[in-house]
C-alpha positions in Angstrom: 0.0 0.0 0.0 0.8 3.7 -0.9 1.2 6.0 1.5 -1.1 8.8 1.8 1.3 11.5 1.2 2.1 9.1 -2.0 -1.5 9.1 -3.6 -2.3 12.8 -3.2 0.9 13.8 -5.0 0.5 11.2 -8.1 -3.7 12.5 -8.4 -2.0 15.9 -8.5 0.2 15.1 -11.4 -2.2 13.8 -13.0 -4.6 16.3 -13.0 -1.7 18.6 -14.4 -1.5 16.3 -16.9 -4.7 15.9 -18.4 -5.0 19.8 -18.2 -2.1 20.3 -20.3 -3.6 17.5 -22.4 -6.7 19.2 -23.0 -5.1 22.8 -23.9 -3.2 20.8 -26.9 -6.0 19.0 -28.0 -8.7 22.4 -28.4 -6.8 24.2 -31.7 -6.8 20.3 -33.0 -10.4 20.4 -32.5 -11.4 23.4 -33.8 -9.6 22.9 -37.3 -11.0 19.8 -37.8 -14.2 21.3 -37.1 -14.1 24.4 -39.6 -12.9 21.7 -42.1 -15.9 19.3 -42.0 -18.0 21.9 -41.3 -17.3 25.6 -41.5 -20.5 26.8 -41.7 -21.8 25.2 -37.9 -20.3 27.2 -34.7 -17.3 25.7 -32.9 -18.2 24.5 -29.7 -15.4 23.3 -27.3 -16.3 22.1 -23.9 -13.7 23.1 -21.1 -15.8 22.4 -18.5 -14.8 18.4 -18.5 -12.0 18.0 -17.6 -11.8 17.6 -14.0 -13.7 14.8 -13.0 -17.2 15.1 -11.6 -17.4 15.1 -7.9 -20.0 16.1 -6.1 -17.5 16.6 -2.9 -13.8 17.2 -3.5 -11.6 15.1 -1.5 -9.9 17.2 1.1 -6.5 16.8 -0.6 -7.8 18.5 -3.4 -9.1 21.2 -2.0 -6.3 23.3 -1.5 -5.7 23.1 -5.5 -8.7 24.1 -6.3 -7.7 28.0 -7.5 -4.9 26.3 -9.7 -7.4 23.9 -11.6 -9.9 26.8 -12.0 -7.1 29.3 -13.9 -5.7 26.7 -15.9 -9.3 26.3 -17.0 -10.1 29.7 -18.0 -6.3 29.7 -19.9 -7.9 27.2 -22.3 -11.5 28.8 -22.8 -9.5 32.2 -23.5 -7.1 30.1 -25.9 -10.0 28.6 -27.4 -11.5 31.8 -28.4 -8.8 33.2 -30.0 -8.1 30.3 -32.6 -12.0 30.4 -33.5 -11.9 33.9 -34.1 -8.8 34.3 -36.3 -9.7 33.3 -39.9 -7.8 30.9 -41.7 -4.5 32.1 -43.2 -4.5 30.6 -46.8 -7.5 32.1 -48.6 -9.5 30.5 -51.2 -9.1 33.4 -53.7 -6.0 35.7 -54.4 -5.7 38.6 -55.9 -2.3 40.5 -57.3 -2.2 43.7 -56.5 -3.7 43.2 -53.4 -5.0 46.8 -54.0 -5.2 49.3 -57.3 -3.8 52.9 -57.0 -3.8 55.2 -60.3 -2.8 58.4 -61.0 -4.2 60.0 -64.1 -4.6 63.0 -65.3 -8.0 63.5 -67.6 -9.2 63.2 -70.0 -8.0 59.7 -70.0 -8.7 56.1 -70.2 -6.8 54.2 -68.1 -6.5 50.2 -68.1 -5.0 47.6 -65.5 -4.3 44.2 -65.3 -5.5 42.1 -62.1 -4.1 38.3 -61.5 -6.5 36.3 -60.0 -5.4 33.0 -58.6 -7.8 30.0 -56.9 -6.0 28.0 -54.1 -9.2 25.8 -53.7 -11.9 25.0 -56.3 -14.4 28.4 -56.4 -17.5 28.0 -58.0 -20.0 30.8 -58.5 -17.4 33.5 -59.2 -18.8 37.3 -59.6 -17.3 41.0 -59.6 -19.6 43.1 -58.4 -18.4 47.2 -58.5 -20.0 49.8 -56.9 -19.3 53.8 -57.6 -16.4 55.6 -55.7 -17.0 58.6 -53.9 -14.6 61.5 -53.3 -13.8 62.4 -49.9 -16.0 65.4 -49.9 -19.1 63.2 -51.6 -19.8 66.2 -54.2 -18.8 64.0 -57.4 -18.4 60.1 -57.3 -17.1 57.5 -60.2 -19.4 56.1 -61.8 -19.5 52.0 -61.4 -20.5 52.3 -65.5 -17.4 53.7 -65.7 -15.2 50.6 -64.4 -14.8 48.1 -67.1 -13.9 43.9 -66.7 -12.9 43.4 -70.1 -12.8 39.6 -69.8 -16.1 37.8 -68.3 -15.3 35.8 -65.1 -15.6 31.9 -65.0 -18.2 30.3 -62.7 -15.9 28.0 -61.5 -12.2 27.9 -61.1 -10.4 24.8 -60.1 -7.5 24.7 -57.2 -4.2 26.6 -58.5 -5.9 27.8 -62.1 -4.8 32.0 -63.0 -6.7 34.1 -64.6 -6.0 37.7 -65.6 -8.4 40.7 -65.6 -8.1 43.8 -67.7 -9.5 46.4 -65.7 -10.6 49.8 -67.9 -11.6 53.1 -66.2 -13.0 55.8 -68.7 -12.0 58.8 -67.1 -12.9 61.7 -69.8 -15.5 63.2 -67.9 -14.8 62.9 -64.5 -13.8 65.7 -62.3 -10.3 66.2 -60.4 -10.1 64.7 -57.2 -9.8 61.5 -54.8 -12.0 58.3 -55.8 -12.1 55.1 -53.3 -13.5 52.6 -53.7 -13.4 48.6 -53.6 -14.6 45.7 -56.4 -16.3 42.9 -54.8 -15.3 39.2 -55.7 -17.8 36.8 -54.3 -18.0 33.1 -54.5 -19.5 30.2 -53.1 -17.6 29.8 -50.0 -16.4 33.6 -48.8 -15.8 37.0 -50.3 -12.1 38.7 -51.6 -12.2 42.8 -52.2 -9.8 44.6 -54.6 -9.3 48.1 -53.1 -9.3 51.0 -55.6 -7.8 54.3 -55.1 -8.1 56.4 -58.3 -6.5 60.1 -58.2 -7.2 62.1 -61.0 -6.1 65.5 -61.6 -6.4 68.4 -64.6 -4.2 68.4 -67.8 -1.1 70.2 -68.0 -2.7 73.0 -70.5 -4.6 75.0 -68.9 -1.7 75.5 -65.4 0.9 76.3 -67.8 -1.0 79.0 -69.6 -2.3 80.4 -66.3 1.3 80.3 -64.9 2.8 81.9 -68.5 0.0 84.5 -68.1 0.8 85.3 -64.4 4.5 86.0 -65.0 3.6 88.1 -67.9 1.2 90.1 -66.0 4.0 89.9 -63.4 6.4 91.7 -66.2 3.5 94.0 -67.4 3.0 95.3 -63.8 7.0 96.4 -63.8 7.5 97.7 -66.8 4.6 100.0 -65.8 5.5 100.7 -62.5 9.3 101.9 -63.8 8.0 103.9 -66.6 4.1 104.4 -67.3 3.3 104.2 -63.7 5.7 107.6 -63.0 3.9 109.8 -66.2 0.3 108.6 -64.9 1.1 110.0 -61.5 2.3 113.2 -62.6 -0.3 113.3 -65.2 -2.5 112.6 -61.8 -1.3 115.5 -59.7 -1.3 117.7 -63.1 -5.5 116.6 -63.1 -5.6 117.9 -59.6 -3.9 120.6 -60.6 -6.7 121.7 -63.4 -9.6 120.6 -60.9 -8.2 123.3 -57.9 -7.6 125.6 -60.4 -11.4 125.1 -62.1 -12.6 125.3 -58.5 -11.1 128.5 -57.3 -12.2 129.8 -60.7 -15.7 129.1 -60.3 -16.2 130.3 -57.0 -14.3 133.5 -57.0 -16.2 134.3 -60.6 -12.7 134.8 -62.5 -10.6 132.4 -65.0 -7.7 132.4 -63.0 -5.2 130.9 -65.7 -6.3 134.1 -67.9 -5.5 136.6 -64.7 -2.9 134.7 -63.6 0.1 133.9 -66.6 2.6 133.1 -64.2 0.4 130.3 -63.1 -0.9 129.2 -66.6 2.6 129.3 -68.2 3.6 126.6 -65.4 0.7 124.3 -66.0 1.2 125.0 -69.6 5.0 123.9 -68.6 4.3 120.6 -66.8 1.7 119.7 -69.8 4.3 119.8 -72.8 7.1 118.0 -70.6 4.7 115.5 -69.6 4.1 114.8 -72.9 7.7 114.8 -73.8 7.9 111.9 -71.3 9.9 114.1 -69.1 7.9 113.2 -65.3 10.7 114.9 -63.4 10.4 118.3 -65.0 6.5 118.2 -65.3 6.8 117.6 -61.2 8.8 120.1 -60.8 6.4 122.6 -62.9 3.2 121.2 -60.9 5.1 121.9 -57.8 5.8 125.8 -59.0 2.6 125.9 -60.0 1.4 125.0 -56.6 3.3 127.6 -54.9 2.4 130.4 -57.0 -1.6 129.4 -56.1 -0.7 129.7 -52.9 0.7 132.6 -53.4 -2.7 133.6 -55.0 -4.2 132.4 -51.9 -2.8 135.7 -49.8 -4.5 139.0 -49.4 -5.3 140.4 -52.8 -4.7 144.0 -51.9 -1.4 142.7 -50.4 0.1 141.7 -53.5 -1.3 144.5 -55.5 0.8 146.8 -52.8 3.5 145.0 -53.4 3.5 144.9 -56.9 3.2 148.5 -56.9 5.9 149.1 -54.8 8.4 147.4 -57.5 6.9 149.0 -60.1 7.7 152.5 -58.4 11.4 151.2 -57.5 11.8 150.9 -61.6 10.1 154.4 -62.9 12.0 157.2 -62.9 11.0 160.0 -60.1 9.1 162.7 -61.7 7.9 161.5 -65.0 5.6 163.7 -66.8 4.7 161.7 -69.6 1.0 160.3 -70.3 0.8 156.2 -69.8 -3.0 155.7 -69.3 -1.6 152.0 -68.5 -0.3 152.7 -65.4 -2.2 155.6 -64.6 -5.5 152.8 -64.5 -3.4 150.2 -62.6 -1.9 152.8 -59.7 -5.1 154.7 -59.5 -7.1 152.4 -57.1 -8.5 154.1 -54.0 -8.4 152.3 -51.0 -11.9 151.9 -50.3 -11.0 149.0 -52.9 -9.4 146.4 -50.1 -12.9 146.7 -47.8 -14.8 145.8 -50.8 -15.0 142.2 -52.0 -16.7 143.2 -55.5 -13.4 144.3 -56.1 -11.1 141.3 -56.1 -10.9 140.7 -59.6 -10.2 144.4 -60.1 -7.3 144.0 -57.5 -6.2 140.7 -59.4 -6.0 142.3 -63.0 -4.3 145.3 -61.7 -1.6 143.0 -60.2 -1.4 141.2 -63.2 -0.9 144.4 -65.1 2.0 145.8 -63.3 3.8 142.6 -63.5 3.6 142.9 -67.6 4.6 145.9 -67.8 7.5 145.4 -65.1 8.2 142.5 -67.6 7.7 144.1 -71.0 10.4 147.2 -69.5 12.9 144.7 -68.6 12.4 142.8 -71.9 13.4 146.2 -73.9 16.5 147.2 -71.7 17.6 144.0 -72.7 16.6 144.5 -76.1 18.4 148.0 -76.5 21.6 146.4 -74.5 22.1 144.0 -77.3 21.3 146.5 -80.1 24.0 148.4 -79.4 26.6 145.3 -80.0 24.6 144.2 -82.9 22.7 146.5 -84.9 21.3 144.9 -86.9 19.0 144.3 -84.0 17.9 148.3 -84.1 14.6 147.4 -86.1 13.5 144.5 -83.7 14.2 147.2 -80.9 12.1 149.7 -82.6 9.5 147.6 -82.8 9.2 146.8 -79.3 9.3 150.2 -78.4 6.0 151.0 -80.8 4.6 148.2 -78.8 4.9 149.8 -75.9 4.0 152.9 -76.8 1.1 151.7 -78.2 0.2 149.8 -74.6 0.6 152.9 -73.0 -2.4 153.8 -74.3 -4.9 151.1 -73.4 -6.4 150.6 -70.1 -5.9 146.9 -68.7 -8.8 147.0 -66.4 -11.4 148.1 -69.0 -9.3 146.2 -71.7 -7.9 143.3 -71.0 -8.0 141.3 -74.1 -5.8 143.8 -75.7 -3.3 144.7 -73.2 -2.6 141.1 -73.5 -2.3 141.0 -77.0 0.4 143.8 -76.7 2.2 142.3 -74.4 2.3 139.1 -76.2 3.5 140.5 -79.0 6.4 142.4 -76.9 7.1 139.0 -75.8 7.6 137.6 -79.4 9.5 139.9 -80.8 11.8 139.8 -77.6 11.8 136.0 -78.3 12.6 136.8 -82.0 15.6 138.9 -81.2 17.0 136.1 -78.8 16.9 133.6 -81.3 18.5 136.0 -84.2 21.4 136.9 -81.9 22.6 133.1 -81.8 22.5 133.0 -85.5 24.3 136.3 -85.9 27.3 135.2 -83.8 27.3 132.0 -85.7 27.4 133.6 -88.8 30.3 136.3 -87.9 32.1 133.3 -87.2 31.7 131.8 -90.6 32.6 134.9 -92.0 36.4 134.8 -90.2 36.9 131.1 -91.0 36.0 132.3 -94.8 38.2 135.3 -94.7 41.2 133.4 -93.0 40.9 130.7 -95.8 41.0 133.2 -98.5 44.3 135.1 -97.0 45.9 131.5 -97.2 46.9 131.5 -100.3 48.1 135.1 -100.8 50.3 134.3 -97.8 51.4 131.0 -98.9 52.7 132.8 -102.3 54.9 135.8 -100.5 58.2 133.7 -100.6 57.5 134.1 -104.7 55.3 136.6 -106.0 51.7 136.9 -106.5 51.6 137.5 -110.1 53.5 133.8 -110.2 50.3 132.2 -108.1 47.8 133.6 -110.4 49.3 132.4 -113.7 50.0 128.9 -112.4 46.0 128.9 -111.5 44.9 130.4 -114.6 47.3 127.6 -116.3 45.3 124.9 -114.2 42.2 126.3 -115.8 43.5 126.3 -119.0 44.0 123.0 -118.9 41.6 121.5 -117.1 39.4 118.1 -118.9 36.1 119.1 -120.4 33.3 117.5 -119.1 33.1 115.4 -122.1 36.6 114.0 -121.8 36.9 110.0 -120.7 39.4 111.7 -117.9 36.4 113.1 -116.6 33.6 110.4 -116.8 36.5 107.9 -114.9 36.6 111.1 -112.3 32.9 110.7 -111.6 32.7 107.0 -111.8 35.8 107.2 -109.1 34.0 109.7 -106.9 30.4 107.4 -107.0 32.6 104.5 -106.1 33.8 106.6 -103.5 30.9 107.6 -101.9 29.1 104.3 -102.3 31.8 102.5 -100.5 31.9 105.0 -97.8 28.1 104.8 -97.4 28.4 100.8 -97.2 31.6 101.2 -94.3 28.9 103.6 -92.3 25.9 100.7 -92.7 27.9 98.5 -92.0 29.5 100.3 -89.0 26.4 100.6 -87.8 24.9 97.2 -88.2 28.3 95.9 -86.4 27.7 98.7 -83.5 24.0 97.4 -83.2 24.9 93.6 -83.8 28.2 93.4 -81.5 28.0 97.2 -79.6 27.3 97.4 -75.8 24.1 98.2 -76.4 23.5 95.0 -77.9 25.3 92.9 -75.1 23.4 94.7 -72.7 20.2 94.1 -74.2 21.2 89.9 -74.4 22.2 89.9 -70.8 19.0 91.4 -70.1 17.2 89.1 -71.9 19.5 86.0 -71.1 19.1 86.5 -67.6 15.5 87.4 -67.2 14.4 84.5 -69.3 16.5 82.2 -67.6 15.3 83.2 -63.8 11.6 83.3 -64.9 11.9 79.9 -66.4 13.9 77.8 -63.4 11.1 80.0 -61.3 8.0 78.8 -63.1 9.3 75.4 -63.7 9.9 75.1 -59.8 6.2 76.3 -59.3 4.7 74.3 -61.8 6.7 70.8 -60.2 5.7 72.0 -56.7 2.2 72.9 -57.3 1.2 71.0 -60.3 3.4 67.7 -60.7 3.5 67.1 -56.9 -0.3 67.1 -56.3 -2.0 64.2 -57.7 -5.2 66.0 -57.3 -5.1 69.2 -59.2 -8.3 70.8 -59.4 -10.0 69.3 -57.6 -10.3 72.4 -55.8 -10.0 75.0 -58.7 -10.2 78.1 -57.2 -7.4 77.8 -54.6 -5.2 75.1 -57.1 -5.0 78.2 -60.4 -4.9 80.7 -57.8 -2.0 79.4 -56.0 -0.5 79.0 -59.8 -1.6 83.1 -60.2 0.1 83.6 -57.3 3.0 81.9 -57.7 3.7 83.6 -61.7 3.1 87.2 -60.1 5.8 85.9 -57.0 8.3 84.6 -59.7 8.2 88.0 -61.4 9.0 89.9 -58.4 12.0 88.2 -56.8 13.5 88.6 -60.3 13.0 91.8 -59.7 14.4 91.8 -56.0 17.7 90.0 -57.4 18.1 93.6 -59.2 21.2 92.0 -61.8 19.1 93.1 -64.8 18.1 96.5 -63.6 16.1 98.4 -66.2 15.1 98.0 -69.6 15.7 101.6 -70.9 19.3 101.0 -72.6 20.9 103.5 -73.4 20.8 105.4 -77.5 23.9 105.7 -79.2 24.8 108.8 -79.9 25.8 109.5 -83.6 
């Protein structure tokens, strides 16, 4: 007989043994059941392996939390084999999963490889539409295409290959997902689909091309056009304060005021000479002498008068109905706003006639160097005798004639003196070529010179001689040939000149930075995204964006500089 001690540990070891037993024996089970039958539940009992007592021996008893969690190891193993699906699959499909990248219109086709491990019978595709993310536009399941029907049955290890079509012409950009269904008798395989489709290259390279030429359109204007338009701006201003003040103090103040209109007059002709810088410069005198205009009228009459007074000579006692009109003005005058454009005109009037008295001391100053200039003198002086005589307040339109003439005839004599010296000048070069000669001859004698050039003119060919027919054909051949070295001068300086190098550079450069510039936006914004247009607005704008960008850091790098190159001077 055992002992005691004895039995208790061998029903221990037992039990250990049969538990381990059982654990290896439950995956056995379970495969053999999804085998025979896959479609029943797997049912393992884990409850049986302890024998059934109805009172456990008091040896056992302290084993009992040992038996109880090797139990619940098994139903927890147990679980886990029937829930994880078997690893070989009756139907295979290569690519597991389809991802294209198109770009529309396009039709797009790909193979699938199908391969049966087990015998499939009632084999079908089914496809449904792919949605974008967003679920505005979807694929179409019409337009998904299995070019070759599938066979109802396919034996263990048979391959098959499906040509898979997707007409993507009228689709929009964007994201499709999607998955084809392959169901058979016995389970269910899915081909995912990812389709990516974005707009042609056409359409972003124009929008891009246009961008950096709007880009180039904007700086040419900004360092040329954009400086006359804002002169020509501040010149419109100009007009508009001057129609203003016009209006509301009942007077054309361009007529009353020369000084003024000559200015604006000024800043019009060298604005349309293209000259911004000396038409600001006009504006800007312009606007100080109307705010000049802006000070006390019977202030500046005062002064004006004063000047004039500094200029006459004391005690005059000759008649000048001209300045008697302009210096008779009581003083009642300055309390009285009626009289403003009175005050204005008499101003005016002092300052021609302050101008018109300078113009002849001028004019007699040169007259008595040149006298020839006596009659243009003379004529100034009848002017001005003749405006002595008219009143400017009560005639205005002919004072200014007067002086307007007295101005012309000033501007007359300036220009003639120019000419004069000019032609003095010529006259001594002529005179000193003609002594030459005479002075060349003294060593011998004079009569000596004149008989050797009578001789030569004896002599000389008629015009009908060959000598002188081969003279002109020499001098034509002459002249041509020297008009052919000047063209062709010329085309070398404008071919091979500085001005032409500058002009490559220019171009060389500015192509060249614009191009590597679009190119990296069109790879960044257009090549890199898979999705183009989907989202149109922001996608071409980004592209506008980008163009109008490119354009001004080739500006920023400043090694081109402008485009106004220089004129040769001939």
């Amino acid at each position: 007989m055992l002992s005691r001690t004895v039995r208790v540990d061998l029903f221990i070891r037992a039990v250990v043994v049969a538990g381990l037993f059982c654990l290896l024996l439950a995956p056995l089970q379970v495969t053999a059941q999804d085998e025979t039958r896959p479609e029943d539940a797997v049912t393992t009992s884990t409850t049986e392996t302890l024998p059934s007592t109805s009172t456990p021996a008091p040896e056992i008893i302290p084993l009992l939390p040992t038996l109880q969690a090797m139990q619940t190891a098994q139903a927890v193993l147990v679980t886990r084999v029937q829930a994880t699906p078997p690893s070989d699959q009756s139907l295979t499909l290569l690519p597991e999963s389809l991802t294209i990248d198109a770009t529309r219109p396009t039709t797009e086709t790909r193979l699938v490889l199908v391969r049966a491990s087990s015998t499939i019978t009632n084999l079908q595709a089914i496809i449904l539409d792919l949605p974008r993310p967003d679920n505005h536009r979807v694929l179409g399941h019409q337009q998904i295409t299995l070019h070759q029907g599938l066979p109802p049955t396919l034996t263990a290890g048979s391959l098959i290959t499906i040509p898979i079509t997707l007409d993507l012409t009228s689709i929009e950009s964007g994201e499709y997902t999607g998955k084809i269904h392959f169901i058979y008798a016995n389970g269910e395989t899915f081909l995912p689909l990812t389709i990516r489709v974005k707009d042609g290259a056409a359409w972003p390279l124009i929008v891009l091309t246009l961008a950096v030429v709007i880009g180039l359109t904007v700086t040419q204007y900004r360092s040329g056009a954009f400086r006359l338009d804002e002169v020509g701006a501040r010149l419109d201003r100009l007009h508009h304060e001057i129609r203003e003040r016009s209006m509301r103090e009942g007077l054309e103040l361009l007529k009353e005021n020369r000084a003024l209109a000559a200015q604006v007059a000024m800043a019009q002709q060298q604005l349309d000479n293209h000259k911004p810088d000396e038409a600001e410069q006009a504006i800007q005198a312009a606007y100080r002498l109307l705010a000049d205009y802006n000070q006390d009228s019977w202030t500046r009459y005062v002064n004006e008068k004063e000047k004039l007074n500094l200029r006459l000579p004391p005690g005059r006692t000759e008649q000048n109905d001209y300045l008697a009109s302009v210096t008779e003005i009581p003083d009642s005058a300055r309390q009285e706003p009626a009289q403003r454009m009175t005050l204005e005109r008499a101003t005016q009037a002092i300052r021609d006639y302050i101008a018109v008295e300078a113009s002849i001391a001028e004019a007699q100053e040169i007259a008595q160097t040149q006298p020839e200039a006596q009659t243009l003198v003379k004529a100034m002086q009848h002017e001005q005798a003749s405006l002595k005589q008219i009143d400017p307040l009560r005639q205005p339109d002919e004072a200014r004639r007067t002086v307007e003439a007295i101005a012309a005839t000033k501007q007359k004599l300036a220009q003639q003196t120019p000419r004069q010296q000019s032609n003095a000048q010529a006259n001594k070069a002529a005179q000193a070529r003609l002594q030459g000669p005479v002075a060349a001859t003294e060593t011998a004698t004079y009569t000596a010179y004149l008989t050797n050039l009578l001789q030569s003119e004896v002599t000389a060919p008629t015009p009908d001689s060959k000598s002188s027919q081969a003279s002109r054909w020499r001098m034509f051949w002459a002249k041509a040939n020297e008009d052919l070295a000047t063209w062709l001068e010329g085309l070398r300086w404008k071919l091979l000149g500085p001005h032409m190098r500058l002009v490559t550079f220019k171009v060389i450069v500015t192509a060249t930075v614009l191009i590597l510039l679009s190119l990296t936006g069109f790879v960044q914004l257009y090549t890199n995204n898979p999705t183009f247009g989907s989202n149109a607005v922001v996608d071409y704008l980004a592209l506008v964006v980008w163009g109008l960008g490119a354009e001004a850091a080739r500006s920023a790098i400043g090694v081109v500089g402008s485009w106004n190159t220089p004129v040769r001077q001939r």
